[in-house]
C-alpha positions as a printed Julia matrix, in Angstrom:
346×3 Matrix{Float64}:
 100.63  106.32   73.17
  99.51  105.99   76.81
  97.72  109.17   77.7
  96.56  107.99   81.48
  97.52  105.76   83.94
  95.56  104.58   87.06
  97.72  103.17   90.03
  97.71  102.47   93.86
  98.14  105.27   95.52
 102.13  105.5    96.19
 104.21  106.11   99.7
 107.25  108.33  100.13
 109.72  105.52  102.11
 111.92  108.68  102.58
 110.69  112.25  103.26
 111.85  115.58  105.73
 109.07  117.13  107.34
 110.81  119.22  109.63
 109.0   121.27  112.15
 106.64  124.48  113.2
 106.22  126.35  110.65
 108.33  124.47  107.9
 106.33  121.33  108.89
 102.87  123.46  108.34
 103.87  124.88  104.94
 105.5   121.7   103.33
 103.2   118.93  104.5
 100.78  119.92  102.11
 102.93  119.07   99.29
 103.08  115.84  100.15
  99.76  114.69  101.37
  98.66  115.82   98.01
  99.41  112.61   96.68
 100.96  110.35   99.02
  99.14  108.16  101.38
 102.04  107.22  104.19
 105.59  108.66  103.91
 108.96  107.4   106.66
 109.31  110.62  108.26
 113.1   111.39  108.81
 114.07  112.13  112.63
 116.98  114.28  112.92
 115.11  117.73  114.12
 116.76  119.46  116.95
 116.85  118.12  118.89
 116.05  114.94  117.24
 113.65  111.73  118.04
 115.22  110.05  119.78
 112.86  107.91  121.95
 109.88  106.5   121.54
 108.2   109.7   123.37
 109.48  112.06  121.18
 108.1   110.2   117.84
 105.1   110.01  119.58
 104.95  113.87  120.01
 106.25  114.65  116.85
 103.47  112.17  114.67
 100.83  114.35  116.99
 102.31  117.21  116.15
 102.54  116.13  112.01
  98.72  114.95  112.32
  97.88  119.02  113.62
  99.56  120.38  110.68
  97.48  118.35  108.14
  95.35  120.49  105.98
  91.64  119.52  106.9
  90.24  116.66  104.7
  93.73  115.02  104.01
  94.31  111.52  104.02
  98.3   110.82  105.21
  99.91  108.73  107.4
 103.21  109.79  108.61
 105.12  106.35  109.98
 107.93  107.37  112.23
 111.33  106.66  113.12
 113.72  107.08  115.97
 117.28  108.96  115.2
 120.06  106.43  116.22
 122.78  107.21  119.29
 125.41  105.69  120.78
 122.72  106.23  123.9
 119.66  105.02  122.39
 117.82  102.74  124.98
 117.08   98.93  122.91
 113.87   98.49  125.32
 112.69  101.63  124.34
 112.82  100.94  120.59
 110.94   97.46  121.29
 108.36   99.07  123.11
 108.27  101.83  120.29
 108.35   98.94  117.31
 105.74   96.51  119.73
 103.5    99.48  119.65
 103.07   99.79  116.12
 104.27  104.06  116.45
 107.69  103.21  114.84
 108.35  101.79  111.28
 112.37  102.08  111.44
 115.55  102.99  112.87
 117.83  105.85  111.16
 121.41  105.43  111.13
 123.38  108.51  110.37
 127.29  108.29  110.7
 127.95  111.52  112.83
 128.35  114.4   110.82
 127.05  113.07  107.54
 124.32  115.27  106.49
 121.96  118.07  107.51
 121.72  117.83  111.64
 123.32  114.22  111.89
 125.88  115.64  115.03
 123.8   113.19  116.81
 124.57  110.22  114.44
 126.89  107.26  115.3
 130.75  107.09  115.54
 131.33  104.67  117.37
 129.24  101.45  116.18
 130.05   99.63  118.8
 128.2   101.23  121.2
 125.17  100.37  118.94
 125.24   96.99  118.42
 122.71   96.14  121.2
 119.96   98.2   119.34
 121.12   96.14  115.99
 120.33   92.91  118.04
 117.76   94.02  118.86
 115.96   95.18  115.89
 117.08   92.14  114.2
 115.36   89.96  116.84
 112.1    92.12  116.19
 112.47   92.48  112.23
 112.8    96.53  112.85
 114.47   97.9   109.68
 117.52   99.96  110.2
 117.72  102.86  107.38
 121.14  104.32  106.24
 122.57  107.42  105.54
 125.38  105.52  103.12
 128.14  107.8   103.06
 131.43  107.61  105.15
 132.65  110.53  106.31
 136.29  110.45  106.88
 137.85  113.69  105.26
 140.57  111.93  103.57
 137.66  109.71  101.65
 136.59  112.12   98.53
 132.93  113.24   98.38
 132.0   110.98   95.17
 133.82  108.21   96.89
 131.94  107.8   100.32
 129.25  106.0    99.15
 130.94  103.43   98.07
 133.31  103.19  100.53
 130.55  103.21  103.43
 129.61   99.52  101.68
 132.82   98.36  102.39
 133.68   99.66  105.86
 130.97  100.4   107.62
 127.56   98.58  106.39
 128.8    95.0   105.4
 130.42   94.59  108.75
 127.23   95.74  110.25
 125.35   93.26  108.26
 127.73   90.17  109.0
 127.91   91.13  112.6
 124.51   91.27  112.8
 122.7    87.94  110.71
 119.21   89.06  110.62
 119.17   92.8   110.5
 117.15   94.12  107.57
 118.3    97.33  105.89
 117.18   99.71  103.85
 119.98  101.85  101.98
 118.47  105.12  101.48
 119.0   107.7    98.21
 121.55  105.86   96.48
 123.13  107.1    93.87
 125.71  104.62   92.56
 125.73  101.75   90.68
 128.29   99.94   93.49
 124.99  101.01   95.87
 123.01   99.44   93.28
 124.74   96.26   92.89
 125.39   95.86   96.61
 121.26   96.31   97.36
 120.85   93.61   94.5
 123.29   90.94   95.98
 122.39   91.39   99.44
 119.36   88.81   99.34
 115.78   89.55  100.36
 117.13   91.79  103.9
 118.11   94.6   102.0
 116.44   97.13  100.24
 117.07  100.99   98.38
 115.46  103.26   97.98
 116.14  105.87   94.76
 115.26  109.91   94.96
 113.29  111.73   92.19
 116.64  114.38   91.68
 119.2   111.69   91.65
 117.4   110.33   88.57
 117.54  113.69   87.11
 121.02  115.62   87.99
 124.08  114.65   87.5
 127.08  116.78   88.7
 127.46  119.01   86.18
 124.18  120.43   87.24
 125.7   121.74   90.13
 128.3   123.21   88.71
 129.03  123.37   85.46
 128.1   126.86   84.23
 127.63  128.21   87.57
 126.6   126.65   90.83
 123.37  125.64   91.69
 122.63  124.9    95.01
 119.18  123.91   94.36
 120.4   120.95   92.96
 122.87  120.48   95.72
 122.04  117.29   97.78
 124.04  114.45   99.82
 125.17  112.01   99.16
 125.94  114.39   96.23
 124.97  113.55   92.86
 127.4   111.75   90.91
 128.35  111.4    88.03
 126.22  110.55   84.17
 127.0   106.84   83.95
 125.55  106.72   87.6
 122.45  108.34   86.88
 121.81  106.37   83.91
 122.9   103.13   86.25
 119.57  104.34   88.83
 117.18  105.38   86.37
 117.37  101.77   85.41
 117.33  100.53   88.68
 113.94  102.6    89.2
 112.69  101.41   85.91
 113.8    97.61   86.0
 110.61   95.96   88.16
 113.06   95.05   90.77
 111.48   94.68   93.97
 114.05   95.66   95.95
 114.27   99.38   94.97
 111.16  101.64   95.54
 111.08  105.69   95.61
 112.39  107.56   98.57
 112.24  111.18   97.88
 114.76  112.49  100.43
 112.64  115.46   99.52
 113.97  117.89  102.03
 113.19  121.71  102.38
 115.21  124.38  103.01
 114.52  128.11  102.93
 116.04  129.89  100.04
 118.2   131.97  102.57
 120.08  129.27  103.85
 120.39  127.29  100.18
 121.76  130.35   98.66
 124.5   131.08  101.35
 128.58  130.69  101.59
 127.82  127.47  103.08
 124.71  126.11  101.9
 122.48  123.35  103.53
 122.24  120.21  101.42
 118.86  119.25  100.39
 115.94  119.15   96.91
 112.6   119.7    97.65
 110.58  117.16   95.17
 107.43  116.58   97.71
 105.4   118.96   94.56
 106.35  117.34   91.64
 107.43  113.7    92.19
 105.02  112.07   90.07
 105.01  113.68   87.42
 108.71  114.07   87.02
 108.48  110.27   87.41
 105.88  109.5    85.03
 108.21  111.28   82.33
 110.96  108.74   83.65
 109.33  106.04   83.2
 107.41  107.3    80.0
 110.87  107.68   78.74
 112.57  104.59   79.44
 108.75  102.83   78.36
 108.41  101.56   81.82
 105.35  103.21   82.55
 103.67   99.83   83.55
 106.32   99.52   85.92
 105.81  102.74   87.89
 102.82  101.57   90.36
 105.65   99.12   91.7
 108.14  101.46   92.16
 105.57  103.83   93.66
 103.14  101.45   95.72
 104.22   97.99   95.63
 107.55   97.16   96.69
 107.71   99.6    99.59
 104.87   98.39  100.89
 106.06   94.63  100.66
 109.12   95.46  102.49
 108.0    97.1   105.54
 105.22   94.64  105.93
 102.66   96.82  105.31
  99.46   96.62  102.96
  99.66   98.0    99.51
  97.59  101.24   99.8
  93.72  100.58   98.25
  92.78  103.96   97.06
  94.17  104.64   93.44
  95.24  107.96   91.72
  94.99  108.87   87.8
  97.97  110.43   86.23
  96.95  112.25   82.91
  99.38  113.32   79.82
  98.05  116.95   78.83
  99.11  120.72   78.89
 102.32  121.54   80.55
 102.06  122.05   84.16
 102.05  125.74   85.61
 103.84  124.97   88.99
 104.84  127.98   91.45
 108.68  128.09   91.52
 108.69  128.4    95.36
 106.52  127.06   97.94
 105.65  130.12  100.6
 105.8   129.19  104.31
 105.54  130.66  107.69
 109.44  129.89  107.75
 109.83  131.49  104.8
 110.39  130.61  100.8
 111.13  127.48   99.56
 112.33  126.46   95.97
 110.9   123.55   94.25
 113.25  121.61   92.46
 113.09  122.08   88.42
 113.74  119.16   86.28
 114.9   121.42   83.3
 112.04  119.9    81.23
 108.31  121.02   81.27
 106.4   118.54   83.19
 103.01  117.11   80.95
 101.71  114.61   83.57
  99.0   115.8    86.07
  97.86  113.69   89.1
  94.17  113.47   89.61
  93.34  112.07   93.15
Protein backbone atom coordinates (compact mmCIF):
# COMPACT_ATOMS: atom_id res chain seq x y z
CA UNK A 1 0.00 0.00 0.00
CA UNK A 2 1.23 3.50 -0.96
CA UNK A 3 2.38 5.16 2.20
CA UNK A 4 3.81 8.59 0.42
CA UNK A 5 3.33 10.44 -2.47
CA UNK A 6 5.53 13.25 -3.95
CA UNK A 7 3.73 15.75 -6.40
CA UNK A 8 3.94 19.31 -7.96
CA UNK A 9 2.99 21.56 -5.76
CA UNK A 10 -0.95 22.14 -6.47
CA UNK A 11 -3.05 25.64 -7.10
CA UNK A 12 -6.46 26.48 -5.67
CA UNK A 13 -8.31 27.67 -9.28
CA UNK A 14 -11.07 28.80 -6.80
CA UNK A 15 -10.54 30.33 -3.32
CA UNK A 16 -12.28 33.47 -0.94
CA UNK A 17 -9.82 35.48 0.69
CA UNK A 18 -11.90 38.14 1.80
CA UNK A 19 -10.48 41.12 3.52
CA UNK A 20 -8.77 42.96 6.78
CA UNK A 21 -8.75 40.93 9.25
CA UNK A 22 -10.51 37.75 7.69
CA UNK A 23 -7.93 38.05 4.85
CA UNK A 24 -4.94 38.11 7.67
CA UNK A 25 -6.26 35.10 9.63
CA UNK A 26 -7.27 32.75 6.66
CA UNK A 27 -4.46 33.32 4.18
CA UNK A 28 -2.31 31.30 6.15
CA UNK A 29 -4.30 28.30 5.59
CA UNK A 30 -3.81 28.37 2.28
CA UNK A 31 -0.31 29.39 1.54
CA UNK A 32 0.50 26.42 3.61
CA UNK A 33 0.35 24.36 0.72
CA UNK A 34 -0.69 26.06 -2.28
CA UNK A 35 1.55 27.90 -4.57
CA UNK A 36 -1.07 30.32 -6.68
CA UNK A 37 -4.84 30.28 -5.92
CA UNK A 38 -7.85 32.56 -8.41
CA UNK A 39 -8.80 34.85 -5.78
CA UNK A 40 -12.66 35.45 -5.90
CA UNK A 41 -13.69 39.31 -6.27
CA UNK A 42 -16.95 40.00 -4.85
CA UNK A 43 -15.76 42.03 -1.48
CA UNK A 44 -17.67 45.13 -0.82
CA UNK A 45 -17.47 46.70 -2.57
CA UNK A 46 -16.10 44.38 -5.06
CA UNK A 47 -13.11 44.48 -7.84
CA UNK A 48 -14.30 45.74 -10.16
CA UNK A 49 -11.54 47.42 -12.25
CA UNK A 50 -8.35 46.78 -12.93
CA UNK A 51 -7.29 49.36 -9.99
CA UNK A 52 -9.03 47.74 -7.47
CA UNK A 53 -7.38 44.10 -8.20
CA UNK A 54 -4.37 45.84 -8.21
CA UNK A 55 -4.96 47.16 -4.60
CA UNK A 56 -6.43 44.23 -3.36
CA UNK A 57 -3.26 41.62 -4.69
CA UNK A 58 -1.05 44.46 -2.65
CA UNK A 59 -3.07 44.27 -0.01
CA UNK A 60 -3.16 39.99 -0.11
CA UNK A 61 0.83 40.12 -0.58
CA UNK A 62 0.88 42.36 3.15
CA UNK A 63 -1.07 39.77 4.82
CA UNK A 64 1.32 36.89 3.87
CA UNK A 65 2.97 35.35 6.83
CA UNK A 66 6.81 36.13 6.40
CA UNK A 67 8.70 33.37 4.46
CA UNK A 68 5.58 32.22 2.38
CA UNK A 69 5.69 31.39 -1.07
CA UNK A 70 1.92 32.26 -2.77
CA UNK A 71 0.79 33.86 -5.59
CA UNK A 72 -2.64 35.18 -5.49
CA UNK A 73 -3.84 35.65 -9.46
CA UNK A 74 -6.75 38.00 -9.55
CA UNK A 75 -9.93 38.60 -11.08
CA UNK A 76 -12.32 41.39 -11.81
CA UNK A 77 -16.18 40.97 -10.52
CA UNK A 78 -18.40 41.29 -13.70
CA UNK A 79 -21.17 44.37 -14.19
CA UNK A 80 -23.45 45.38 -16.49
CA UNK A 81 -20.86 48.63 -16.19
CA UNK A 82 -17.64 46.97 -16.40
CA UNK A 83 -15.37 49.01 -18.83
CA UNK A 84 -13.94 46.13 -21.84
CA UNK A 85 -10.67 48.47 -22.21
CA UNK A 86 -10.12 48.29 -18.76
CA UNK A 87 -10.18 44.48 -18.57
CA UNK A 88 -7.65 44.40 -21.69
CA UNK A 89 -5.41 46.63 -20.09
CA UNK A 90 -5.89 44.53 -16.78
CA UNK A 91 -5.46 40.96 -18.85
CA UNK A 92 -2.39 42.83 -21.24
CA UNK A 93 -0.76 43.50 -17.96
CA UNK A 94 -0.46 40.16 -16.76
CA UNK A 95 -2.45 41.44 -12.99
CA UNK A 96 -5.67 39.57 -14.08
CA UNK A 97 -6.10 35.76 -14.72
CA UNK A 98 -10.10 35.86 -15.25
CA UNK A 99 -13.37 37.37 -15.33
CA UNK A 100 -16.19 36.30 -12.64
CA UNK A 101 -19.62 36.07 -13.71
CA UNK A 102 -22.16 35.98 -10.98
CA UNK A 103 -25.95 36.13 -12.01
CA UNK A 104 -27.18 38.94 -9.56
CA UNK A 105 -28.16 37.64 -6.42
CA UNK A 106 -26.68 34.18 -6.67
CA UNK A 107 -24.44 33.76 -3.80
CA UNK A 108 -22.65 35.48 -0.92
CA UNK A 109 -22.30 39.44 -2.07
CA UNK A 110 -23.17 38.80 -5.88
CA UNK A 111 -25.92 42.10 -5.75
CA UNK A 112 -23.37 43.32 -8.10
CA UNK A 113 -23.59 40.30 -10.53
CA UNK A 114 -25.28 40.38 -13.99
CA UNK A 115 -29.03 40.46 -14.95
CA UNK A 116 -29.11 41.65 -17.79
CA UNK A 117 -26.46 39.82 -20.19
CA UNK A 118 -26.86 41.91 -22.69
CA UNK A 119 -25.31 44.67 -21.38
CA UNK A 120 -22.21 42.36 -21.08
CA UNK A 121 -21.64 41.07 -24.20
CA UNK A 122 -18.94 43.65 -25.18
CA UNK A 123 -16.67 42.41 -22.25
CA UNK A 124 -17.47 38.64 -23.66
CA UNK A 125 -16.04 39.90 -27.06
CA UNK A 126 -13.72 41.03 -25.71
CA UNK A 127 -12.22 38.47 -23.55
CA UNK A 128 -12.76 36.09 -26.27
CA UNK A 129 -10.61 38.20 -28.64
CA UNK A 130 -7.84 38.17 -25.80
CA UNK A 131 -8.33 34.39 -24.61
CA UNK A 132 -9.43 35.92 -20.96
CA UNK A 133 -11.38 33.12 -19.23
CA UNK A 134 -14.76 34.01 -17.97
CA UNK A 135 -15.57 31.93 -14.59
CA UNK A 136 -19.22 31.07 -13.57
CA UNK A 137 -21.22 31.06 -10.73
CA UNK A 138 -23.65 28.18 -12.51
CA UNK A 139 -26.80 28.57 -10.84
CA UNK A 140 -29.96 30.45 -12.15
CA UNK A 141 -31.70 32.23 -9.87
CA UNK A 142 -35.25 32.65 -10.78
CA UNK A 143 -37.43 31.79 -7.60
CA UNK A 144 -39.78 29.65 -9.41
CA UNK A 145 -36.53 27.36 -10.52
CA UNK A 146 -36.00 24.92 -7.28
CA UNK A 147 -32.62 25.14 -5.48
CA UNK A 148 -31.33 21.52 -6.71
CA UNK A 149 -32.55 22.49 -10.09
CA UNK A 150 -30.58 25.79 -10.93
CA UNK A 151 -27.61 24.31 -11.87
CA UNK A 152 -28.79 22.62 -14.38
CA UNK A 153 -31.03 24.88 -15.64
CA UNK A 154 -28.28 27.79 -15.77
CA UNK A 155 -26.68 25.25 -18.70
CA UNK A 156 -29.59 25.58 -20.58
CA UNK A 157 -30.62 29.23 -20.32
CA UNK A 158 -28.08 31.20 -19.51
CA UNK A 159 -24.41 29.68 -20.31
CA UNK A 160 -24.94 27.84 -23.73
CA UNK A 161 -26.41 30.96 -25.21
CA UNK A 162 -23.48 32.78 -23.86
CA UNK A 163 -21.19 30.32 -25.40
CA UNK A 164 -22.91 30.26 -28.97
CA UNK A 165 -23.22 33.97 -28.93
CA UNK A 166 -19.90 34.30 -28.20
CA UNK A 167 -17.52 31.55 -30.54
CA UNK A 168 -14.31 31.83 -28.78
CA UNK A 169 -14.99 32.59 -25.18
CA UNK A 170 -13.32 30.10 -22.85
CA UNK A 171 -15.09 29.18 -19.62
CA UNK A 172 -14.48 27.79 -16.66
CA UNK A 173 -17.67 26.38 -14.71
CA UNK A 174 -16.83 26.70 -11.19
CA UNK A 175 -17.90 24.11 -8.06
CA UNK A 176 -20.06 21.92 -9.90
CA UNK A 177 -21.90 19.63 -8.40
CA UNK A 178 -23.97 17.70 -10.95
CA UNK A 179 -23.46 15.20 -13.26
CA UNK A 180 -25.58 17.43 -16.13
CA UNK A 181 -22.51 20.09 -15.04
CA UNK A 182 -20.31 17.27 -15.54
CA UNK A 183 -21.40 16.10 -18.82
CA UNK A 184 -21.90 19.61 -20.20
CA UNK A 185 -17.93 20.56 -19.16
CA UNK A 186 -17.05 17.17 -20.97
CA UNK A 187 -18.90 17.91 -24.34
CA UNK A 188 -18.06 21.41 -24.54
CA UNK A 189 -14.58 20.79 -26.40
CA UNK A 190 -11.21 22.07 -25.26
CA UNK A 191 -12.90 25.99 -24.21
CA UNK A 192 -14.44 24.77 -21.27
CA UNK A 193 -13.31 23.70 -18.13
CA UNK A 194 -14.70 22.77 -14.13
CA UNK A 195 -13.57 22.96 -11.56
CA UNK A 196 -14.79 20.42 -8.45
CA UNK A 197 -14.70 21.57 -4.48
CA UNK A 198 -13.16 19.36 -1.72
CA UNK A 199 -16.97 19.39 0.29
CA UNK A 200 -18.96 18.65 -2.77
CA UNK A 201 -16.98 15.40 -2.99
CA UNK A 202 -17.79 14.76 0.52
CA UNK A 203 -21.56 15.96 1.49
CA UNK A 204 -24.39 15.17 0.10
CA UNK A 205 -27.72 16.73 1.27
CA UNK A 206 -28.57 14.79 3.92
CA UNK A 207 -25.61 16.25 5.65
CA UNK A 208 -27.30 19.32 5.93
CA UNK A 209 -30.16 18.20 7.17
CA UNK A 210 -30.95 15.06 7.94
CA UNK A 211 -30.73 14.71 11.74
CA UNK A 212 -30.48 18.28 12.33
CA UNK A 213 -29.11 21.11 10.28
CA UNK A 214 -25.74 21.82 9.73
CA UNK A 215 -24.82 24.89 8.39
CA UNK A 216 -21.26 24.13 8.26
CA UNK A 217 -21.91 22.04 5.53
CA UNK A 218 -24.20 24.54 3.97
CA UNK A 219 -22.73 25.83 0.60
CA UNK A 220 -24.11 27.09 -2.97
CA UNK A 221 -24.76 25.85 -5.35
CA UNK A 222 -26.03 23.53 -2.55
CA UNK A 223 -24.96 20.09 -2.38
CA UNK A 224 -27.03 17.70 -4.10
CA UNK A 225 -27.94 14.79 -3.94
CA UNK A 226 -25.75 10.91 -3.44
CA UNK A 227 -25.80 9.81 -7.08
CA UNK A 228 -24.30 13.36 -7.76
CA UNK A 229 -21.58 13.14 -5.46
CA UNK A 230 -20.62 9.81 -6.52
CA UNK A 231 -21.02 11.30 -10.37
CA UNK A 232 -17.95 14.19 -9.18
CA UNK A 233 -15.84 12.11 -7.15
CA UNK A 234 -15.35 10.33 -10.40
CA UNK A 235 -15.02 13.23 -12.35
CA UNK A 236 -12.09 14.31 -9.84
CA UNK A 237 -10.69 10.88 -9.98
CA UNK A 238 -11.04 10.05 -13.83
CA UNK A 239 -7.56 11.86 -15.29
CA UNK A 240 -9.74 14.11 -17.24
CA UNK A 241 -8.07 17.18 -18.04
CA UNK A 242 -10.75 19.26 -18.06
CA UNK A 243 -11.70 19.16 -14.33
CA UNK A 244 -9.07 20.34 -11.72
CA UNK A 245 -9.77 21.35 -7.86
CA UNK A 246 -11.37 24.63 -7.02
CA UNK A 247 -11.94 24.80 -3.38
CA UNK A 248 -14.62 27.51 -3.20
CA UNK A 249 -13.13 27.38 0.24
CA UNK A 250 -14.86 30.35 1.72
CA UNK A 251 -14.83 31.60 5.42
CA UNK A 252 -17.32 32.77 7.44
CA UNK A 253 -17.36 33.59 11.14
CA UNK A 254 -19.24 31.15 13.23
CA UNK A 255 -21.72 34.02 14.20
CA UNK A 256 -23.02 34.58 10.97
CA UNK A 257 -23.00 30.54 9.88
CA UNK A 258 -24.97 29.74 12.90
CA UNK A 259 -27.75 32.44 12.43
CA UNK A 260 -31.67 32.45 11.23
CA UNK A 261 -30.28 33.18 7.96
CA UNK A 262 -26.99 31.80 7.53
CA UNK A 263 -24.24 32.82 4.94
CA UNK A 264 -23.44 30.04 2.49
CA UNK A 265 -19.95 28.92 2.46
CA UNK A 266 -17.12 25.60 3.74
CA UNK A 267 -13.94 26.55 4.73
CA UNK A 268 -11.50 23.61 3.28
CA UNK A 269 -8.26 26.04 2.73
CA UNK A 270 -6.77 23.59 6.12
CA UNK A 271 -7.45 20.34 5.08
CA UNK A 272 -7.80 20.00 1.28
CA UNK A 273 -5.15 17.64 0.68
CA UNK A 274 -5.49 15.43 2.83
CA UNK A 275 -9.20 15.02 2.59
CA UNK A 276 -8.24 14.52 -1.08
CA UNK A 277 -5.57 12.11 -0.76
CA UNK A 278 -8.25 9.83 1.13
CA UNK A 279 -10.43 10.44 -2.13
CA UNK A 280 -8.32 9.43 -4.29
CA UNK A 281 -6.73 6.67 -1.97
CA UNK A 282 -10.21 5.43 -1.97
CA UNK A 283 -11.28 5.34 -5.40
CA UNK A 284 -7.21 3.99 -6.09
CA UNK A 285 -6.57 7.07 -8.05
CA UNK A 286 -3.88 8.25 -6.07
CA UNK A 287 -1.57 8.48 -9.21
CA UNK A 288 -4.06 10.64 -10.56
CA UNK A 289 -4.16 13.32 -7.86
CA UNK A 290 -0.96 15.55 -8.98
CA UNK A 291 -3.24 16.19 -12.16
CA UNK A 292 -6.13 17.10 -10.52
CA UNK A 293 -4.04 19.19 -8.12
CA UNK A 294 -1.16 20.71 -10.41
CA UNK A 295 -1.56 19.79 -13.89
CA UNK A 296 -4.65 20.53 -15.56
CA UNK A 297 -5.23 23.91 -13.95
CA UNK A 298 -2.19 24.97 -14.87
CA UNK A 299 -2.64 23.84 -18.63
CA UNK A 300 -5.78 25.72 -18.85
CA UNK A 301 -4.94 29.10 -17.78
CA UNK A 302 -1.73 28.99 -19.69
CA UNK A 303 0.35 28.97 -16.97
CA UNK A 304 3.49 26.74 -16.00
CA UNK A 305 2.97 23.70 -13.92
CA UNK A 306 4.38 24.80 -10.50
CA UNK A 307 8.29 23.25 -10.03
CA UNK A 308 8.54 22.92 -6.35
CA UNK A 309 6.98 19.51 -5.12
CA UNK A 310 5.26 18.58 -1.76
CA UNK A 311 5.27 14.99 0.08
CA UNK A 312 2.02 13.74 1.36
CA UNK A 313 2.63 10.96 4.07
CA UNK A 314 -0.01 8.14 5.35
CA UNK A 315 0.57 8.06 9.29
CA UNK A 316 -1.19 8.96 12.68
CA UNK A 317 -4.47 10.67 12.45
CA UNK A 318 -4.26 14.30 12.14
CA UNK A 319 -4.94 16.57 15.33
CA UNK A 320 -6.49 19.62 13.45
CA UNK A 321 -8.01 22.69 15.56
CA UNK A 322 -11.80 22.67 14.91
CA UNK A 323 -11.81 26.47 14.31
CA UNK A 324 -9.38 28.73 12.84
CA UNK A 325 -9.08 32.05 15.29
CA UNK A 326 -8.99 35.44 13.51
CA UNK A 327 -8.97 39.07 14.17
CA UNK A 328 -12.64 38.84 12.68
CA UNK A 329 -13.38 36.33 14.82
CA UNK A 330 -13.82 32.22 14.82
CA UNK A 331 -13.96 30.26 11.98
CA UNK A 332 -15.00 26.50 11.62
CA UNK A 333 -13.06 24.20 9.52
CA UNK A 334 -15.02 21.93 7.65
CA UNK A 335 -15.02 18.12 9.07
CA UNK A 336 -15.13 15.34 6.66
CA UNK A 337 -16.74 12.93 9.29
CA UNK A 338 -13.69 10.65 8.87
CA UNK A 339 -10.24 11.07 10.64
CA UNK A 340 -7.86 12.42 8.19
CA UNK A 341 -4.29 10.01 8.00
CA UNK A 342 -2.49 12.00 5.25
CA UNK A 343 -0.02 14.80 6.32
CA UNK A 344 1.55 17.29 3.82
CA UNK A 345 5.22 17.85 4.20
CA UNK A 346 6.36 20.99 2.19
Amino acid sequence: MTQSLTLRRPDDWHLHLRDGAMLEGVLPESARHFARAIVMPNLVPPVVTGAQAAAYRERILAALPEGARFEPLMTLYLTETTDPADVRTAAASGLVKAVKLYPAGATTNSASGVRDFDRVRGVLETMADIGLPLCVHGEVTDPAVDIFDREAVFLDRVLDPIRQATPGLRVVLEHVTTAEGLDYVRGGGPGIAGTLTTHHLIINRNHILAGGIRPHYYCLPVAKRETHRLALRKAATSGEGCFFLGTDSAPHLDSTKEAACGCAGCFTATNTMSILAHVFEEEGALDRLEGFVSLHGPRFYGLPANEERITLRKGEPLALPAKILTGAGPVTLFDPGFPLLWHVET
